[in-house]
N, C-alpha and C positions, 0 to 999 in steps of 0.2 A: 595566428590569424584564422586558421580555420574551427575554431570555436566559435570565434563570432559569425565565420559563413553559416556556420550549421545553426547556430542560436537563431537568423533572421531565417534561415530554411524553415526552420519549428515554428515560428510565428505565424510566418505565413502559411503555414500547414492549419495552427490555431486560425486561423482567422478567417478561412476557405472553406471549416467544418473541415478538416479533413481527417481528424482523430482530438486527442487528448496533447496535453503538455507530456505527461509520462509514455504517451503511448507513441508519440513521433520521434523523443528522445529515444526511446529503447530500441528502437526501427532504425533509427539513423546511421547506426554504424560507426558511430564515434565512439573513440578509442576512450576516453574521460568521462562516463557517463554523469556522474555526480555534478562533476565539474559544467558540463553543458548546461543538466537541469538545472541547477542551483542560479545561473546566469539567465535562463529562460525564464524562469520564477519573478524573477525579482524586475528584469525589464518588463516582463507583463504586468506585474504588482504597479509599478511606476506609470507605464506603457500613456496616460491621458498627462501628465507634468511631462512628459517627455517629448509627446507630442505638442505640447505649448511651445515649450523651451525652442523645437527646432523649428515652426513653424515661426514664433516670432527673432530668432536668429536669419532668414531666412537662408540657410543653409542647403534644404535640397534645390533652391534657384541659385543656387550660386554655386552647386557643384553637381550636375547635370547625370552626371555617371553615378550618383550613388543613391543605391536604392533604398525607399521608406525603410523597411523592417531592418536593414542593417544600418542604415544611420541611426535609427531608436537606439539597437544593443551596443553601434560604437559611442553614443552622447551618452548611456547608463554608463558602460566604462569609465569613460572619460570625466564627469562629473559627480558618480555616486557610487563606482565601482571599485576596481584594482586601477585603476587609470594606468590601463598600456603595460603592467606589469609581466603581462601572458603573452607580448606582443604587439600586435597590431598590423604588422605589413606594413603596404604600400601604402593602406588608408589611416595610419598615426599620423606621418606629418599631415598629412590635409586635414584630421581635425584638429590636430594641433594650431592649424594657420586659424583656427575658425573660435579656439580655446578661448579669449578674450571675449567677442563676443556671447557666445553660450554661456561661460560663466555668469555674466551682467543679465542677459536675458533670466536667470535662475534666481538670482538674487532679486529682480525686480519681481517675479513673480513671486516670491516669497512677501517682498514688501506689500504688494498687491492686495495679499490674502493675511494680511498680520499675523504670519508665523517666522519662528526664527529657527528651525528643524529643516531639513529636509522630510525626514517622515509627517509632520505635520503637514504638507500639502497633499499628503496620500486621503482618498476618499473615506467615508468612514467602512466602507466595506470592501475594502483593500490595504487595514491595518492589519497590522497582526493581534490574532484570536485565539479564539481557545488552541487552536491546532497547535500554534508558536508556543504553548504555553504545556504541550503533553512531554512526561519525560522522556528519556529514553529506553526506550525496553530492548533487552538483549538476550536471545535464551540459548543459554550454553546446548552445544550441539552434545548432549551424552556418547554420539556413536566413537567421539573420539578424546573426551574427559568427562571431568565431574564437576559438578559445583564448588566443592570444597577447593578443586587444586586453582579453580579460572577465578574463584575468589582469592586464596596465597600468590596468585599472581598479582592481581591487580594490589594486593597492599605492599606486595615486596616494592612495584613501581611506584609507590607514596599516596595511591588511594588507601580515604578508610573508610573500610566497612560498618554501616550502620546496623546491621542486623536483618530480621526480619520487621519489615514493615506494616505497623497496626493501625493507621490512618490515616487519611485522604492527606491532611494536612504535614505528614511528614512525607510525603511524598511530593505536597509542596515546599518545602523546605529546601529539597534538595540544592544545593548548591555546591559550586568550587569541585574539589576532587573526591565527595562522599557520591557512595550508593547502597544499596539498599535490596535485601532481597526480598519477592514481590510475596504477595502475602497467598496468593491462593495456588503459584506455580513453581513447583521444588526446582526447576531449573530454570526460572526467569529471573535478571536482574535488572534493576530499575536504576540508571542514572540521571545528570540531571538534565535539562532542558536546553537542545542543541547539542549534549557530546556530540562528537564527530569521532566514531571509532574506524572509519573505513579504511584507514591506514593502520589500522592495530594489527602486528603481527597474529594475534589469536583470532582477528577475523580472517585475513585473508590467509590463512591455513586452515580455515573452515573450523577450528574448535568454536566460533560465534557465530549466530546468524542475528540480522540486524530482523527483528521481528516485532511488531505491534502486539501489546498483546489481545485485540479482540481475534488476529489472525493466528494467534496460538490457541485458543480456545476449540474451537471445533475440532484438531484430532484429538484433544486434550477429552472430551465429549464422547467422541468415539469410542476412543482406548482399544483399540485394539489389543489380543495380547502378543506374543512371540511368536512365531508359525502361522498368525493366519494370513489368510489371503483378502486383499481390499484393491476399492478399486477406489482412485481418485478421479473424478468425474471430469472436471476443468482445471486441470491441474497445476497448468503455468502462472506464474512464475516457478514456482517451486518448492517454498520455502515450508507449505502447510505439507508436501510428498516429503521432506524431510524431515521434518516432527514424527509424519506416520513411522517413514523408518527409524526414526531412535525410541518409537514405543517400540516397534517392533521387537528392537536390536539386532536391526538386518534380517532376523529370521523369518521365513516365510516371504511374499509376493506381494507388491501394491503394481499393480496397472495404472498406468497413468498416463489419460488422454486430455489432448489440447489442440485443436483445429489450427492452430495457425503454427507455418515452420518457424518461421523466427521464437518464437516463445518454446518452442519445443528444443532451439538447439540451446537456446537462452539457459534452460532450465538445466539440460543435460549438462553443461557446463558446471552451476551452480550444485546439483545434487553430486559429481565427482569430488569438488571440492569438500563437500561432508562427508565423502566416504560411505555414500549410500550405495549399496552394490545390489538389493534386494529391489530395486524397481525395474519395470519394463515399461520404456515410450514410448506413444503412440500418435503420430500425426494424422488423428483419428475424430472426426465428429462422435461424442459419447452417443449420441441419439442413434448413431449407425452401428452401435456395438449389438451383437446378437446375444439375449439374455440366455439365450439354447447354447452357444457355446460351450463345448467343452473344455474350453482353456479356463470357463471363471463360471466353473461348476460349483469351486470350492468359495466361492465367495459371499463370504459372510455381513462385511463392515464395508459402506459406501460413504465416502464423504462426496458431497453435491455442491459445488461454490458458482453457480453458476454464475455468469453475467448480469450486472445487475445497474441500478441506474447510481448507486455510489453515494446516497444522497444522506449514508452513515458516515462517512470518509471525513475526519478533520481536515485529512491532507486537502482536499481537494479546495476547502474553504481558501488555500494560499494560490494555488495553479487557477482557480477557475471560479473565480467569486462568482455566486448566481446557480454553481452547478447543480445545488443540494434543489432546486425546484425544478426536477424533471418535468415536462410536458404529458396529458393525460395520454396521448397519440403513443410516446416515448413507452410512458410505464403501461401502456395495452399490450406492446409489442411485446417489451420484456418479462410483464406476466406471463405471455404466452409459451415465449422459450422456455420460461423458468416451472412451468406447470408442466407441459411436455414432460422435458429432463428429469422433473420428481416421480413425476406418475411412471417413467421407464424404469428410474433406478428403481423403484419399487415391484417390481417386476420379475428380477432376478433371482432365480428360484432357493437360491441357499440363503437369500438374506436373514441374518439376523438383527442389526443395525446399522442405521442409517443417519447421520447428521447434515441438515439442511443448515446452508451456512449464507449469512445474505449482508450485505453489506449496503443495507438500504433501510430507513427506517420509515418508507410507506407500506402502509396495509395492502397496497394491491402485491407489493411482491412477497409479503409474508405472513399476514393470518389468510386471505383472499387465498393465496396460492396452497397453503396447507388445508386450509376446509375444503376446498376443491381437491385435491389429493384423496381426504379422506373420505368425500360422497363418491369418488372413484374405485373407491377397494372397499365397498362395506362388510364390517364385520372383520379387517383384516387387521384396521390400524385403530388405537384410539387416544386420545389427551392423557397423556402423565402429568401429574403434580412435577412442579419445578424439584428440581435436589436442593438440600440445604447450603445454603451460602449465599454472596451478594449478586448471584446470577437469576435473574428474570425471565422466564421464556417458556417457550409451548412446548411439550415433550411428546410423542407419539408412540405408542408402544403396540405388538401385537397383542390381538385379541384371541383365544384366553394370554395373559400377563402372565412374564416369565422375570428369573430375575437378570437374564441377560436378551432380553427382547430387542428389539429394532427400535430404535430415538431418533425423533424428526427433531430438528433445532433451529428455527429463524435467527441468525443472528442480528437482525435488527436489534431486538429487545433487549439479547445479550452485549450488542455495541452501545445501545440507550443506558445499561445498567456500567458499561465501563466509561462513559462518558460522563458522567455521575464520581466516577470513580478517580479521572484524573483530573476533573476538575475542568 
């Protein structure tokens, strides 16, 4: 029963402004997190049929004590879900006494609307989209295997491995128990659409991390090499602080700040489980880091993921239909933070490079904020040509060009070029 409390707790959190779908599940404290979002997902996805159905059942006048956003997530159970298989409590038989009717009510609305699905009464922008349709990307954690053995894994369990992957289209392909290794990332692999590996022993001993790969890209960018010192700017969740250290190979220092505690112990959790011992956390606004310090004198390689308005995120297309058109009020603000935070990291007196990572494909958060950056430091930064390969995007380098200089990276351009890429 208490998934479904915390499911209409999240709702009504969505519904108030009070954060994101991701961002109140991860806040919540629920012990299942998967398990909560995936439930909060999909009664939001449903949330206006659901509202018919109980509305014309009349179900909350006829049971006084139970509230909107928990009667949604128990009628989604009940009708379109696990029906009661997780539970229910005290509040199963009372929808069970009410099963009759809500059923009939659901079926007529179907008839109503001449579909015979239930997903056909979903709006056209609350089907499932491109996002339902991205593989699964997986990048072996090196700090503690290698691809070869987490590949003999998977085929000893009766996956077959496809190879390395030369096209969009085999990547659509994917199906059943093949996968595929990703054409531009020696430790990524590509399954199919939906795996569910968060039960796989090789993830939850941290040889996996469940990773996208526009969010592998930027330390990929970086590259730091072994011994040096980096700082990860906004660091939480964590998963891009554990890339940095398996370039690393634990050797040398990443700093790594995130204003909020929950993300920060979220994280520390997460980077133990890969066996990262080479970072230090910081429950630290990066804007208040002093670039005079003596502790990241030695710091050369900055990744910068600041906050952003998201409006690159497939994911988001399934939690928050609508969310990809932030407000101009929204993206002034977030420009602002996100200029700030560039123009500081760039500051730091040992820097060599720097990748600016964005997961947003308006111009106010990534050419706007890079040109401004650069009338900020004249003569220090300037435009590189893209590198070869199917990556898109602004480069920044110092002036005079070195061949290990400082790289600015909007990943807009670089999400817009992988967006392309799976289709």
């Amino acid at each position: 029963m208490a998934v479904y409390a915390a499911a209409a707790a999240v709702l009504a959190g969505v519904e108030s402004r009070q954060g994101s779908i991701k961002g109140l599940v991860y806040g919540s404290r629920f012990q299942n997190v998967k398990q909560l979002y995936a439930l909060v997902c999909e009664t939001q996805r449903y949330s206006a049929v659901l509202d018919a159905v109980i509305a014309s059942a009349g179900l909350l006048g006829a049971e006084k004590k139970l509230r909107p956003h928990l009667a949604k997530v128990l009628v989604y159970e009940l009708l379109l879900g696990r029906g009661f298989r997780g539970g229910g409590g005290r509040w199963k038989p009372l929808l069970e006494r009410h099963q009759a009717r809500l059923k009939a009510e659901l079926a007529r609305l179907k008839v109503h609307r001449g579909v015979s699905r239930n997903e056909d009464l979903l709006e056209v922008g609350t089907r499932p989209g491109p996002a339902s349709q991205v593989p699964r990307f997986v990048r072996v954690n090196t700090l503690k295997t290698c691809p070869h053995d987490v590949i003999d894994y998977f085929k000893r369990q009766g996956f077959s491995y496809q190879g390395r992957a030369s096209s969009l289209e085999e990547l659509r392909a994917l199906k059943g128990k093949r996968f595929l290794l990703d054409p531009l990332l020696p430790e990524l692999l590509v399954f199919p659409v939906q795996t569910d590996l968060h039960q796989h022993p090789l993830y939850q001993a941290g040889h996996l991390i469940l990773q996208d790969k526009a969010s592998c890209l930027p330390a990929m960018l970086l590259a730091p090499p072994p011994g040096a010192h980096v700082i990860d700017a906004c660091a939480a969740p964590g998963n891009k602080a554990s890339h940095l250290a398996a370039l690393l190979k634990n050797q040398g220092k990443i700093f790594a700040f995130d204003l909020d505690a929950k993300r920060v112990a979220s994280m520390a959790t997460l980077l133990a489980r890969a066996g990262v011992s080479c970072c230090e956390l910081a429950e630290k606004d990066f804007l208040a880091v002093s670039p005079s310090d003596q502790r990241y004198c030695q710091v050369q390689y900055i990744l910068l993921d600041p906050s952003c308005s998201g409006s690159g995120m497939l994911s988001r297309q399934l939690e928050e239909p609508g969310a990809g058109t932030p407000s101009q009020e929204r993206l002034r603000a977030l420009a602002g933070f996100q200029q700030r935070a560039l123009c500081h990291a760039l500051t730091f007196p040992s820097l060599r490079r720097l990748v600016y990572s964005m997961c947003s494909l308006c111009q106010e958060e990534n050419e706007d904020v890079v040109q401004e950056a650069l009338q900020q430091s004249p003569g220090t930064f300037r435009l590189l040509p893209s590198p070869p390969g199917p990556i898109e995007a602004l480069a920044l380098s110092p002036v005079p060009s070195t061949a290990c200089g400082p790289l600015l990276r909007p990943r807009s351009l670089v999400a817009s070029s992988l967006l392309f890429l799976n289709g």
